[in-house]
ZANULO-376389 format. One record per residue: residue number from 1; z, x, y of N, C-alpha, C in turn. Coordinates in steps of 0.02 Angstrom, whole numbers, plus 50000, padded with zeros to 5 digits. Layout:
N
  num   n.pz   n.px   n.py  ca.pz  ca.px  ca.py   c.pz   c.px   c.py
  NUM      Z      X      Y      Z      X      Y      Z      X      Y
...
This chain:
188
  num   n.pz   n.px   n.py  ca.pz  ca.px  ca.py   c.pz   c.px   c.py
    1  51955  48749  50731  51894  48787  50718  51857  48752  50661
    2  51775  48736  50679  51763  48701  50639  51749  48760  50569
    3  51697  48736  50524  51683  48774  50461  51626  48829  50480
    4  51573  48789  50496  51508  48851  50540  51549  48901  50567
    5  51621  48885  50621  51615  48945  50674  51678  49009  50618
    6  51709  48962  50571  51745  48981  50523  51700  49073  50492
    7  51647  49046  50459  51611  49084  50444  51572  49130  50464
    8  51572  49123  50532  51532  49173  50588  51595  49205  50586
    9  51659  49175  50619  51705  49233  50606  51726  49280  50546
   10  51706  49249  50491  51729  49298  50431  51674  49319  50423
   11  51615  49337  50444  51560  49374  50436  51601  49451  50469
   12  51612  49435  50527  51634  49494  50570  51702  49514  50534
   13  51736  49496  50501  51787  49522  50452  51762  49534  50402
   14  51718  49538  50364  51691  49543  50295  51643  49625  50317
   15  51623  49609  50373  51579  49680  50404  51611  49741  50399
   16  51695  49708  50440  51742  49787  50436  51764  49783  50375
   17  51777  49756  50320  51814  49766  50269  51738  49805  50212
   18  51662  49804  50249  51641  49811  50181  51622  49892  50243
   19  51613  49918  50285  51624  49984  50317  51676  50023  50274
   20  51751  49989  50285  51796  50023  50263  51785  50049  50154
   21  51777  49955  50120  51748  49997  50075  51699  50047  50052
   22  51656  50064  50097  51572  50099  50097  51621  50188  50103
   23  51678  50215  50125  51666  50258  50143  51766  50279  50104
   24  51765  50238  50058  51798  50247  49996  51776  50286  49936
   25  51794  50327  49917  51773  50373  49853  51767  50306  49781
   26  51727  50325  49753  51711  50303  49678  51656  50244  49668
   27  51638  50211  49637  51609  50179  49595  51642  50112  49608
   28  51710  50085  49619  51730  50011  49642  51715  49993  49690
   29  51734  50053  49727  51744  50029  49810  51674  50021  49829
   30  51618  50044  49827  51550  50045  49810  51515  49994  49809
   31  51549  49949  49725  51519  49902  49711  51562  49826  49765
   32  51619  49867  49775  51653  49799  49826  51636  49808  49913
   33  51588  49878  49927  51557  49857  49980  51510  49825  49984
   34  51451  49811  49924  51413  49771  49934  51407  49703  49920
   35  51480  49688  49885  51478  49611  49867  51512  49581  49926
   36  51560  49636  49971  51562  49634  50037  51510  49596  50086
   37  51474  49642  50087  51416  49652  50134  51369  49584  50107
   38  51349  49579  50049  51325  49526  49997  51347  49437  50028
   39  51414  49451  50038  51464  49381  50034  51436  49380  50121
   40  51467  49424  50156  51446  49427  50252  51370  49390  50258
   41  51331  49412  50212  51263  49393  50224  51230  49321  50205
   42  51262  49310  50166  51266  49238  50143  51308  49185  50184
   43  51361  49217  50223  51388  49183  50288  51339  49150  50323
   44  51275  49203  50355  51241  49200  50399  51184  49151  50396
   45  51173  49120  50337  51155  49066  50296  51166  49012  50321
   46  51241  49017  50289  51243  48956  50298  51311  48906  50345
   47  51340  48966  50410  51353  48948  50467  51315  48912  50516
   48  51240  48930  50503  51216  48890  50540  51174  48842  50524
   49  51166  48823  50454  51133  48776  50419  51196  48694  50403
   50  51258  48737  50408  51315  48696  50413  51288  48647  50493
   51  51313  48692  50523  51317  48677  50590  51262  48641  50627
   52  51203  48643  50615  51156  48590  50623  51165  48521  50575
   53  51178  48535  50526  51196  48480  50456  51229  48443  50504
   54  51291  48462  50512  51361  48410  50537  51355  48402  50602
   55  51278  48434  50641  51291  48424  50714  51358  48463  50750
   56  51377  48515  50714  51449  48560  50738  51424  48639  50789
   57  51372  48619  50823  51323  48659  50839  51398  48691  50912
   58  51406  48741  50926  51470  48749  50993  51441  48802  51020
   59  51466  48805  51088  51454  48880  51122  51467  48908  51090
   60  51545  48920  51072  51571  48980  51031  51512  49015  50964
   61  51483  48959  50939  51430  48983  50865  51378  48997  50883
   62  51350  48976  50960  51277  49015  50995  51286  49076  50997
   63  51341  49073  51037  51369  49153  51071  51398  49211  51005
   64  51426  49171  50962  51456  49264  50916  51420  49245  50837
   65  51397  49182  50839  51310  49185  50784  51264  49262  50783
   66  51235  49267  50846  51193  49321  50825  51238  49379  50847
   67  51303  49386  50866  51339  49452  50875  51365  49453  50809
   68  51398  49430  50773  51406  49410  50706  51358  49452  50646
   69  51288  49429  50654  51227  49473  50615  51234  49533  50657
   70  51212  49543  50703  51225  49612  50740  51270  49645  50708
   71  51329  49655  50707  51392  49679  50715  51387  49716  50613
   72  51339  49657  50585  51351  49677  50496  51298  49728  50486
   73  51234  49698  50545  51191  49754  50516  51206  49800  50543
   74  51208  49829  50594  51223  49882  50648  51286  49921  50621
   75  51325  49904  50577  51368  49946  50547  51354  49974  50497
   76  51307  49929  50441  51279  49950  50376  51241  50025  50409
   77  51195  50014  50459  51136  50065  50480  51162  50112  50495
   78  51229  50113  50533  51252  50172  50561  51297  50204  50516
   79  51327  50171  50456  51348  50226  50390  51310  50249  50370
   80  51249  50233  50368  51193  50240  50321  51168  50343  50362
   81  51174  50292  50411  51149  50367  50461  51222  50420  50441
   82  51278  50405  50435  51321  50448  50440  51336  50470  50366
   83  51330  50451  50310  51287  50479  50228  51236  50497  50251
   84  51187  50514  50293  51133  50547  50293  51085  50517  50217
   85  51105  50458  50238  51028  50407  50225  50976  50387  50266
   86  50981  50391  50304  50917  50367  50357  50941  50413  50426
   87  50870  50409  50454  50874  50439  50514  50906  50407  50583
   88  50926  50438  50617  50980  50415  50670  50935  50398  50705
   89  50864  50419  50723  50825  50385  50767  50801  50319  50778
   90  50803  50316  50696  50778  50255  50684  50837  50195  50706
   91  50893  50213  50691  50940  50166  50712  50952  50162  50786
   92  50924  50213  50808  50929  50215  50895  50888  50149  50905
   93  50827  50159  50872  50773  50106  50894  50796  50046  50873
   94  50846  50040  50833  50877  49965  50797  50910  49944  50849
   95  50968  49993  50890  51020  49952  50941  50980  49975  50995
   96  50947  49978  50994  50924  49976  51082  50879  49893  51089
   97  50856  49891  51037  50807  49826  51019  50875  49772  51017
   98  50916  49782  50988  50963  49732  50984  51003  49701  51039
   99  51027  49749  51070  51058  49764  51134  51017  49727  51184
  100  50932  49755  51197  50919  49731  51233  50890  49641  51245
  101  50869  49630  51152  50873  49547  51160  50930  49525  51164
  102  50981  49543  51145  51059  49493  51168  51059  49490  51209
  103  51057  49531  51262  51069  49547  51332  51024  49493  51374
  104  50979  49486  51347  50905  49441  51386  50952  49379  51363
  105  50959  49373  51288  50980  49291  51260  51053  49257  51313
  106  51067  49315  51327  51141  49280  51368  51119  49279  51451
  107  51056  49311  51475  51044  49261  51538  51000  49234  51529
  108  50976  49228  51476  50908  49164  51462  50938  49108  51461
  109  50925  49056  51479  50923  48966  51479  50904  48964  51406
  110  50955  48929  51370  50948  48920  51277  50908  48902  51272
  111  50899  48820  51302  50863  48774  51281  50793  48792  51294
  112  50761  48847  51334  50688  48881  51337  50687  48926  51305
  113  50712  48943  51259  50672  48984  51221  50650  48953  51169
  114  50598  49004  51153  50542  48945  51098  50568  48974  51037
  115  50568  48921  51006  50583  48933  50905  50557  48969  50891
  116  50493  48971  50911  50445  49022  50848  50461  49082  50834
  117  50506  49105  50912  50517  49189  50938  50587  49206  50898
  118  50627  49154  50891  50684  49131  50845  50656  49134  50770
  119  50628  49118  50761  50589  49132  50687  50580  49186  50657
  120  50549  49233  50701  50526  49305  50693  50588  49342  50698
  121  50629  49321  50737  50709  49370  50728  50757  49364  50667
  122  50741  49306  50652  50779  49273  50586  50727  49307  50521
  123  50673  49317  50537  50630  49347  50475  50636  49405  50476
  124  50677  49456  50530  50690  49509  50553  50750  49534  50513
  125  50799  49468  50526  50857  49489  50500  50872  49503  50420
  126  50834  49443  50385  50818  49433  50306  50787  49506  50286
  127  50749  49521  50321  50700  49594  50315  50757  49632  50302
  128  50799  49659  50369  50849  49721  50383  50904  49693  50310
  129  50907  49643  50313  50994  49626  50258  50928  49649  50167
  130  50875  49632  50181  50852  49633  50098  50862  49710  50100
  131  50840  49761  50141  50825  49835  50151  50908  49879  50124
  132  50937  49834  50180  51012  49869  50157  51063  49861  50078
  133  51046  49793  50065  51043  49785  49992  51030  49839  49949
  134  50961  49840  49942  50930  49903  49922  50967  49961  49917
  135  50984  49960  49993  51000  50048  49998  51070  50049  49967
  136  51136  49990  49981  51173  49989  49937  51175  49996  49847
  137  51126  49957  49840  51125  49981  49762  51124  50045  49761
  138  51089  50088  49798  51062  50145  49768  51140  50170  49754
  139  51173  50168  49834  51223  50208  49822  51276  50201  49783
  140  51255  50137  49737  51324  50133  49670  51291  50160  49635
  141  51225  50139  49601  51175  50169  49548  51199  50253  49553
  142  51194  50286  49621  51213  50349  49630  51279  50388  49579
  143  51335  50330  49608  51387  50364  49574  51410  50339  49490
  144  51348  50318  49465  51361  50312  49397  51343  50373  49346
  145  51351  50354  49276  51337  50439  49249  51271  50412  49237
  146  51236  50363  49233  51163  50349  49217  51116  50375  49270
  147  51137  50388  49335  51081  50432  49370  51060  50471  49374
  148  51011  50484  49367  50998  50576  49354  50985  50594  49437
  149  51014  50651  49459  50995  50695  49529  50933  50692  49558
  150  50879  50692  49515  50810  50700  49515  50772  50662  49543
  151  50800  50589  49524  50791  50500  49554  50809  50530  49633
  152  50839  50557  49657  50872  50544  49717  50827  50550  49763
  153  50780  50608  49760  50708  50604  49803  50666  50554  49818
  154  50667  50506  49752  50612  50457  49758  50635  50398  49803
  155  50717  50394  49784  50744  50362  49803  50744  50350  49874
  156  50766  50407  49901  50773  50437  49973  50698  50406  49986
  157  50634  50421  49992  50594  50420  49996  50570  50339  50022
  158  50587  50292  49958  50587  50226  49963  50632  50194  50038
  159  50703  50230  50041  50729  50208  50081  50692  50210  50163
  160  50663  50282  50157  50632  50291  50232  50587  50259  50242
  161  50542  50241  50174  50468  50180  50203  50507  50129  50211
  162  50535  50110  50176  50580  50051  50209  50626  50036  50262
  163  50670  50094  50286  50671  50092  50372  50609  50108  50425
  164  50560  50119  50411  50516  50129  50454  50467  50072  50456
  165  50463  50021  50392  50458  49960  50413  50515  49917  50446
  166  50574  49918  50445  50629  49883  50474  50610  49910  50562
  167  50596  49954  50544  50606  49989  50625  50532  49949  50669
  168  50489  49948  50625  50420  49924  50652  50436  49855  50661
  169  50453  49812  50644  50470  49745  50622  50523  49721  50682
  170  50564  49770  50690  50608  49745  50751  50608  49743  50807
  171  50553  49808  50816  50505  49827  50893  50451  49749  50893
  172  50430  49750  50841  50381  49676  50858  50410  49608  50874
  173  50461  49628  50823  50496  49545  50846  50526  49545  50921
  174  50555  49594  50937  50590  49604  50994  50510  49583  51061
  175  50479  49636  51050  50409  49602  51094  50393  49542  51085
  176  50388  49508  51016  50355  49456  51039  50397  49407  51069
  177  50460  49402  51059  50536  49359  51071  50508  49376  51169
  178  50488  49430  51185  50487  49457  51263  50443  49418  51282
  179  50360  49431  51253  50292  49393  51259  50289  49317  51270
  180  50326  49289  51196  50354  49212  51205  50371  49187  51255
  181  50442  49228  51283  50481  49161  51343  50460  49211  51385
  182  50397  49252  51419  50395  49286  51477  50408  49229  51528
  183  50397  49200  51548  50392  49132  51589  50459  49124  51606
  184  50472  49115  51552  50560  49100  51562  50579  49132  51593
  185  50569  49214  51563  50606  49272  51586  50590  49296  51635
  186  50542  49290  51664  50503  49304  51766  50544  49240  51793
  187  50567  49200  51781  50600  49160  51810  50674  49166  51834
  188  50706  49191  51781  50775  49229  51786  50781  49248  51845
């Protein structure tokens, strides 16, 4: 196994280990889900910046590359929903969008799809990983004695404009990723 596909796999181990810390009582486990989640995301970096570097480009790193991001965000979103931080709808609209470009990417012909549409998913993903950041801090900031209760509204507040841009952002990318290779994809 080279180093790229090394790291795609410990993305997807770093995902379940920072779930499992997220839903640990206290203030450590907290701060070790997001250096968790922190370390997973920085995988996603640079597995595939490796892997073009060294030319170590494999099926295996096409194929569980973007299941890999999938798998970190799509777990962050759906604790998030189950703390009753964000709305479950909104995450409906996350895996259905997700679901349904993987689904296209694995009978699409690789080599036709256009970068640009690749661009916008990757600016998608940076978007959803900066958002969840966020929402992680809050929830250590939460369990310190420096928070006051009061913050929690505004807080809350911030989080929902900010899934409701994540949510807008992934419906577009997902269309335009559709719009892009239509050609391709009437061809299928």
């Amino acid at each position: 196994m080279n180093v790229p596909n090394f790291l795609t796999s410990l993305r997807i181990v770093l995902a379940v280990l920072f779930l499992w810390l997220l839903f640990l009582a206290g203030l450590p486990a907290k701060i070790l889900a997001l250096l968790a989640f922190s370390a997973a995301s920085i995988t996603d970096y640079w597995d595939g910046r490796l892997a073009r570097q060294n030319n170590q480009i494999t099926s295996f790193g096409r194929l569980m590359d973007p299941i890999a991001d999938k798998v970190l965000t799509l777990f962050a979103f759906v604790a998030f929903v189950r703390l009753d931080l964000v709305a479950a709808w909104m995450v409906a609209v996350i895996i259905a969008r997700e679901v349904f470009i993987t689904l296209v990417r694995l009978v699409m012909p690789s080599k036709g799809a256009s970068q640009e549409a690749r661009t916008s998913g990757k600016q998608k993903t940076v978007l959803q990983i900066t958002v969840i950041v966020c929402i992680l801090i809050f929830i250590c900031l939460r369990e310190t004695s420096f928070w006051r209760p009061e913050w929690s509204g505004t807080a809350l507040q911030f989080i929902h404009y900010g899934m409701l841009l994540i949510v807008a952002i992934t419906l577009w990318s997902g269309i335009r990723y559709i719009a892009i290779n239509r050609k391709i994809l009437f061809r299928l």
